[in-house]
C-alpha positions in Angstrom: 0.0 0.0 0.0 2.9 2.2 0.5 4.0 2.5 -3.2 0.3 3.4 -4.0 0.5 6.0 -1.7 3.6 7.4 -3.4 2.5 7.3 -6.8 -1.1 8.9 -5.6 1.2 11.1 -3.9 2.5 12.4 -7.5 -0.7 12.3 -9.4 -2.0 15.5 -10.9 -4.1 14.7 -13.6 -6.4 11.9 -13.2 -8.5 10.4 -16.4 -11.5 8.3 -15.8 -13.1 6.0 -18.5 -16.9 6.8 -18.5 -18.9 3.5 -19.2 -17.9 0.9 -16.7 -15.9 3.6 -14.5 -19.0 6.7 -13.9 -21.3 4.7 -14.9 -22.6 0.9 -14.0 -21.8 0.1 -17.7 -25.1 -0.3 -18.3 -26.2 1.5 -21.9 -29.9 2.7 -21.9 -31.6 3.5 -25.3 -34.7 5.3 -26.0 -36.9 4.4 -28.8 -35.8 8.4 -30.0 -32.6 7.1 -30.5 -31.6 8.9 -27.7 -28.9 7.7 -25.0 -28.8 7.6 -21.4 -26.7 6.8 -18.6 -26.5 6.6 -14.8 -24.1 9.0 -12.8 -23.2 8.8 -9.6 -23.4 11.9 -7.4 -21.3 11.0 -4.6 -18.9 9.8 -7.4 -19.6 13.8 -8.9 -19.5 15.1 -5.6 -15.7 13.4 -5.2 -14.6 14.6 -8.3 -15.3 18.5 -7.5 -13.6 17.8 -4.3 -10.2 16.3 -6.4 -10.2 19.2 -8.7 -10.9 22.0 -5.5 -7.6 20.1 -4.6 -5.9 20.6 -7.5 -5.9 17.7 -9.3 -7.0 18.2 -12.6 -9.5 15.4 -14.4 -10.3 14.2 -18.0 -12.0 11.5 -19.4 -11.6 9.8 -22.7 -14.3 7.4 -24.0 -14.9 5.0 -27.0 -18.3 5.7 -27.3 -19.6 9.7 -28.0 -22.9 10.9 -26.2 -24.5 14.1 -25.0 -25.0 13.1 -21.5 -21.4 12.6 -21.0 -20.7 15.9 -21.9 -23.4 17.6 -20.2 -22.2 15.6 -16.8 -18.6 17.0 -17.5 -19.8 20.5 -17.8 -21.4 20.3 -15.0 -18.4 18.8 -12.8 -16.4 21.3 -14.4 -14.1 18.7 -16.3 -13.5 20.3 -19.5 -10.7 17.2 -21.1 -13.2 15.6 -22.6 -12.5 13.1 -25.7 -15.5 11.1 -26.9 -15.2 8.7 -29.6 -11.9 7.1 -29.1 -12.3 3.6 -29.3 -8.2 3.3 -29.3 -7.8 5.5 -26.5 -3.7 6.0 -26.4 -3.9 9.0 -29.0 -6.4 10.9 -26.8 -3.9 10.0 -24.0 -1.0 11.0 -25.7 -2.9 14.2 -26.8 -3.6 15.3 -23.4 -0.2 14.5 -22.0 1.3 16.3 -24.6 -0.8 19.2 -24.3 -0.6 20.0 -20.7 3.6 18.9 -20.5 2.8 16.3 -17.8 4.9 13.1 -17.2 3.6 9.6 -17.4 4.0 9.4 -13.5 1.7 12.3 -13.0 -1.3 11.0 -14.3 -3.6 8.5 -12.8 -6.1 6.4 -15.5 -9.2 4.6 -14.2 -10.7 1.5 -16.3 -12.9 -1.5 -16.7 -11.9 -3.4 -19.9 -9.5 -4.5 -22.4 -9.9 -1.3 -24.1 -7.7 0.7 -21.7 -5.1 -1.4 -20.7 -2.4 0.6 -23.5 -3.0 3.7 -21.4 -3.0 2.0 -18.2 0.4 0.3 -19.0 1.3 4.0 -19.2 0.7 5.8 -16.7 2.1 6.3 -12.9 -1.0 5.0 -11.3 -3.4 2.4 -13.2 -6.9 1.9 -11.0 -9.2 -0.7 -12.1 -12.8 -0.6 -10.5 -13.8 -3.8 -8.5 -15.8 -4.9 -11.4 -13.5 -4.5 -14.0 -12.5 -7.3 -16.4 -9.4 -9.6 -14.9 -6.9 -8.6 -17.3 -7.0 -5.1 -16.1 -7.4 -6.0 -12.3 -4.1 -7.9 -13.0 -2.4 -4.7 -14.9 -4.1 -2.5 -11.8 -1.5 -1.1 -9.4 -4.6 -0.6 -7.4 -8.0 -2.2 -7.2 -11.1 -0.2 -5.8 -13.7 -1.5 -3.4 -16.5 -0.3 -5.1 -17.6 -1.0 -8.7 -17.8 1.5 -11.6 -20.6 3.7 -10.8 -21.0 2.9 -7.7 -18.6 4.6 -5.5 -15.1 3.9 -6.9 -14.7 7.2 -8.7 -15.4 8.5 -5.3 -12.9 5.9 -4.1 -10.1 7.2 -6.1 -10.8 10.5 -6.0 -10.7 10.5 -1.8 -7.3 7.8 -1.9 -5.5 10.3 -3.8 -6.6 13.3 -1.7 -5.5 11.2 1.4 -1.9 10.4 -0.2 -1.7 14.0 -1.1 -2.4 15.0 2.3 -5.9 17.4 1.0 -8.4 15.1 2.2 -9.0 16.4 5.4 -8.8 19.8 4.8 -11.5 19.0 1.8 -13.7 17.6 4.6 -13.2 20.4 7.3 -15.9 22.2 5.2 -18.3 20.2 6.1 -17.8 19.6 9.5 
């Protein structure tokens, strides 16, 4: 546990997968064609709280919706890359553009689809439900399951190893 708490302890940009990560991975569609999904508010509510501590966030997704950018918006995460079904040129994209090392960033994934940018980066997090080859590539696994409380999960471990958690929760105390 102590090497996770060193590389959450160098994290400043953290990118969370959307479908199986914020949401349950369930996909719900409307006989409009339209999409919707699930969101977790306590996972939102963890988010703000990472960012209020400086820790920047993204997400990069395979699949594009409107929802996921309207929940972005309003959690104020404005990296957002929708439609990447290869996800390492988003990741190298973002990197790139905000000069950050591979040891900085933290990615958070379910499937076989982000295991390139999990091999990656300083700090790989699979959700508890996540397929078992990225649980394997994981340096850390959460409790919870993906939309369910391990965004929240993440987002409160790395504000611990950083030291901001507590003063994040003195406001509401």
């Amino acid at each position: 546990m102590q090497d996770i708490r060193e590389r959450a302890s160098r994290i400043r940009l953290v990118i969370f997968d959307v479908d199986g990560v914020l949401t349950d991975g369930s996909l719900y569609l409307g006989d409009d064609g339209l999409e919707y999904k699930a969101f977790n508010s306590r996972d939102g509510h963890g988010m703000v709280m990472l960012q209020q501590s400086g820790v920047r966030l993204a997400v990069i997704t395979g699949r594009t919706s409107n929802v996921v950018q309207m929940r972005m918006e309003s959690l104020g995460v404005s990296d957002v890359f929708q439609g990447y079904r290869e996800k390492l040129p988003a990741y190298e994209e973002l990197k790139q553009r905000l000069e950050l090392p591979d040891e900085t960033i933290a990615y958070v994934g379910d499937d076989v689809v982000d295991l390139p940018v999990m091999r990656r980066v300083g700090l790989a997090v699979a959700v508890a439900d996540a397929q078992p080859q990225v649980r394997d590539l994981a340096h850390w696994c959460t409790v919870a399951p993906g939309g369910r409380g391990a965004a929240r999960e993440v987002c409160e471990m790395i504000m611990d190893a950083q030291g901001t958690f507590e003063q994040m929760m003195s406001r509401y105390r």
